[in-house]
C-alpha positions in Angstrom: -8.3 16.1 -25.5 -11.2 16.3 -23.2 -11.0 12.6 -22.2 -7.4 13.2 -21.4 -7.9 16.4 -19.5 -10.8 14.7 -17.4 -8.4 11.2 -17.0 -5.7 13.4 -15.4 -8.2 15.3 -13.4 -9.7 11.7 -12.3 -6.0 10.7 -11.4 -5.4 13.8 -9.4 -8.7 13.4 -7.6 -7.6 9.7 -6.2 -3.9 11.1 -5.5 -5.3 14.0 -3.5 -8.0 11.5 -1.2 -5.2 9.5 -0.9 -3.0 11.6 0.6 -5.6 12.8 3.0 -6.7 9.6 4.3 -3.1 8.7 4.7 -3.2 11.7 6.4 -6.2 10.9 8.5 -4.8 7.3 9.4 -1.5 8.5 10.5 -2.7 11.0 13.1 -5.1 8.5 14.5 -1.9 6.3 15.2 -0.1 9.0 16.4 -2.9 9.7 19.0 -2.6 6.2 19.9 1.3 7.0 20.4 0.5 9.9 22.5 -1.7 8.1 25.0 0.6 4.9 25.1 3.2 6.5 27.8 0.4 8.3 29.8 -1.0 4.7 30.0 2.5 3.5 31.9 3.3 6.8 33.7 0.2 9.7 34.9 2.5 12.4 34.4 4.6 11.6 31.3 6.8 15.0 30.1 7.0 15.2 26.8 11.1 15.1 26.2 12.9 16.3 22.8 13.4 12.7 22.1 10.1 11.6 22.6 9.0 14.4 20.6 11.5 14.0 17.6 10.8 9.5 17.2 6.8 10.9 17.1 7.4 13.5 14.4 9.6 10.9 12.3 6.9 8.2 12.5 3.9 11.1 11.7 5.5 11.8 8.6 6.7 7.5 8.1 3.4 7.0 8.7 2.0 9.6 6.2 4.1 8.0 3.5 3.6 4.3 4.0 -0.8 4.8 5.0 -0.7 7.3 1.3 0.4 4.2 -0.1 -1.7 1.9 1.7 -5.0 3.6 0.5 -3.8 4.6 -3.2 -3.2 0.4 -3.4 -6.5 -0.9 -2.1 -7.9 2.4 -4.7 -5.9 0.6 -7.7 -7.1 -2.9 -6.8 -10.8 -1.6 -7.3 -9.9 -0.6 -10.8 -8.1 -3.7 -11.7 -9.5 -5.7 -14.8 -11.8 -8.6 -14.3 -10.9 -11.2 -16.3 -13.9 -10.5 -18.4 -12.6 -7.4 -18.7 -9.4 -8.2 -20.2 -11.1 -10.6 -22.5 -13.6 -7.4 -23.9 -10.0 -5.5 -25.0 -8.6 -8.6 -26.3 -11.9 -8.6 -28.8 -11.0 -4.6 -29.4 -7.6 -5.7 -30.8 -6.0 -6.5 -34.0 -7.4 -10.0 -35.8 -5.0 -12.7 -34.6 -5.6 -12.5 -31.0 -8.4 -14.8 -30.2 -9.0 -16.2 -26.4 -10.2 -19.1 -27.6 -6.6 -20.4 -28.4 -3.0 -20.2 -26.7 -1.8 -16.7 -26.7 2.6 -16.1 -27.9 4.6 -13.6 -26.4 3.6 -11.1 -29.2 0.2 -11.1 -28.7 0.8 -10.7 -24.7 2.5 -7.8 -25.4 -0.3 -6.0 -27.2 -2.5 -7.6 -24.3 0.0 -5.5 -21.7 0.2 -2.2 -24.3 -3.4 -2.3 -24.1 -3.6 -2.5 -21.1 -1.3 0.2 -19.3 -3.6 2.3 -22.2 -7.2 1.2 -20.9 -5.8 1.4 -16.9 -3.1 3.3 -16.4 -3.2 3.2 -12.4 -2.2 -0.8 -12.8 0.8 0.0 -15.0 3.2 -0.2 -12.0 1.8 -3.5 -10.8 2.6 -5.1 -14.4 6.4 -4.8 -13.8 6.3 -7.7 -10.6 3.7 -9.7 -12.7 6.2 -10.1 -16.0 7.7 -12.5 -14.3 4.9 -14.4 -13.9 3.8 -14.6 -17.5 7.1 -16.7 -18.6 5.6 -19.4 -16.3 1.7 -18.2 -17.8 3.4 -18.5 -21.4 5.3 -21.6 -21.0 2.4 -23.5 -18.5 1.6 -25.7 -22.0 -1.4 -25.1 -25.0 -3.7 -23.4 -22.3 -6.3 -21.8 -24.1 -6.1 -17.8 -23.6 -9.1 -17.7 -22.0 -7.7 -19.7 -19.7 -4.4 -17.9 -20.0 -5.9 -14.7 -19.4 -7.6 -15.8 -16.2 -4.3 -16.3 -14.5 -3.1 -13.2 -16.1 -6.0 -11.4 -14.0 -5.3 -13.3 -10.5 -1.6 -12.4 -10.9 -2.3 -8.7 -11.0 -4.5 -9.4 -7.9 -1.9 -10.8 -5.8 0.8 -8.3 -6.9 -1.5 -5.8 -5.4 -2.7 -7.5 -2.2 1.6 -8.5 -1.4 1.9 -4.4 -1.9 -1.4 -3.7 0.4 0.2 -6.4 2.9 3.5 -4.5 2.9 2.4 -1.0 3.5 0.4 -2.8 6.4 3.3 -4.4 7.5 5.6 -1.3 7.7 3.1 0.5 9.5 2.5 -2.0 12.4 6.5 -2.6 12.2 6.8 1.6 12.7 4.6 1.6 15.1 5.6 -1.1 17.7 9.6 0.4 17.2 8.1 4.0 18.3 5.5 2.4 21.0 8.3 0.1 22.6 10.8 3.2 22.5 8.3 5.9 24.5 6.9 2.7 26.7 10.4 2.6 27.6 11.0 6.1 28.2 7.9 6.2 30.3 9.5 3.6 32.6 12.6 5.1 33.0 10.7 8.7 33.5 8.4 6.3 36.4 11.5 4.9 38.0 12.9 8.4 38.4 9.3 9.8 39.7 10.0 7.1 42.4 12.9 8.1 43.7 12.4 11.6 43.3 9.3 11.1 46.0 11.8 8.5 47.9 14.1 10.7 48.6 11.4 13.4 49.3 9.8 11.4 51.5 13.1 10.9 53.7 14.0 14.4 53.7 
């Protein structure tokens, strides 16, 4: 009972500093945002518009840099391939690394798994796939077997880390592009507002 109430305190914990560095990282980017139009026009007015694409990206960004910092957390806790290896000794007789490993034994492997890290168990899903081809690649020894196993969870984690990353940069070039724009237009009308004072 105690090492389930300090587990879910531990998972809370890495929830909670996630949220807040997301939080931190998205109101750097949104200070970024808020000099970007004062860098095309000095005296940039801050418009509804303006306003409402920066609150929407604030909170995309708070979202997408949460999940940015809870993956690169998980990929510290996945299992080294030694690792795996140690639980596959912890199971039932039958399962030896030393020899090629059937789709039974895999899914105690996977069972034990989600058990012994729990913050991986969403990863697993995108790697399934994966073990077909790990199952079928011949008599590889598990060892072997296991190795791969390990690497795939690794790159299921980086191509998440690489998406948040992506959606983040892609948010943030829409919303710079849109107030760079409105800056201009706010410029051009600065211009011919001290045009057409200058004439009169």
């Amino acid at each position: 009972m105690i090492k389930y109430i300090c587990s879910v305190l531990w998972g809370i914990g890495h929830i909670l500093s996630s949220v807040f560095f997301g939080c931190l990282i998205s109101l750097v980017l949104m200070g970024v945002l808020c000099l970007l139009p004062r860098l095309v026009v000095m005296r940039y007015r801050w418009e509804i518009t303006g306003i409402g694409a920066l609150v929407v990206f604030v909170l995309f960004a708070w979202f997408q840099a949460t999940l940015l910092v809870g993956g690169i957390k998980v990929k510290g806790l996945v299992p080294t391939t030694q690792e795996i290896e140690q639980l596959v000794k912890a199971l039932p007789a039958g399962i030896n690394a030393s020899s090629p490993l059937d789709a039974n034994q895999w899914a105690a492997i996977e069972q034990e798994i989600e058990k012994q890290f729990p913050l991986v168990t969403p990863f697993l899903g995108s790697v399934r796939k994966e073990l077909e081809g790990i199952r079928q690649g011949g008599m590889q020894q598990g060892g072997i077997q296991l190795a791969r196993f390990s690497r795939q969870i690794h790159r299921a984690i980086n191509y998440y880390i690489l998406r948040r990353i992506l959606w983040l940069l892609g948010g943030l070039l829409v919303v710079g592009v849109f107030l760079g724009h409105d800056a201009t237009r706010q410029g051009r009308q600065q211009q011919r507002r001290m045009q057409m004072d200058y004439f009169t």
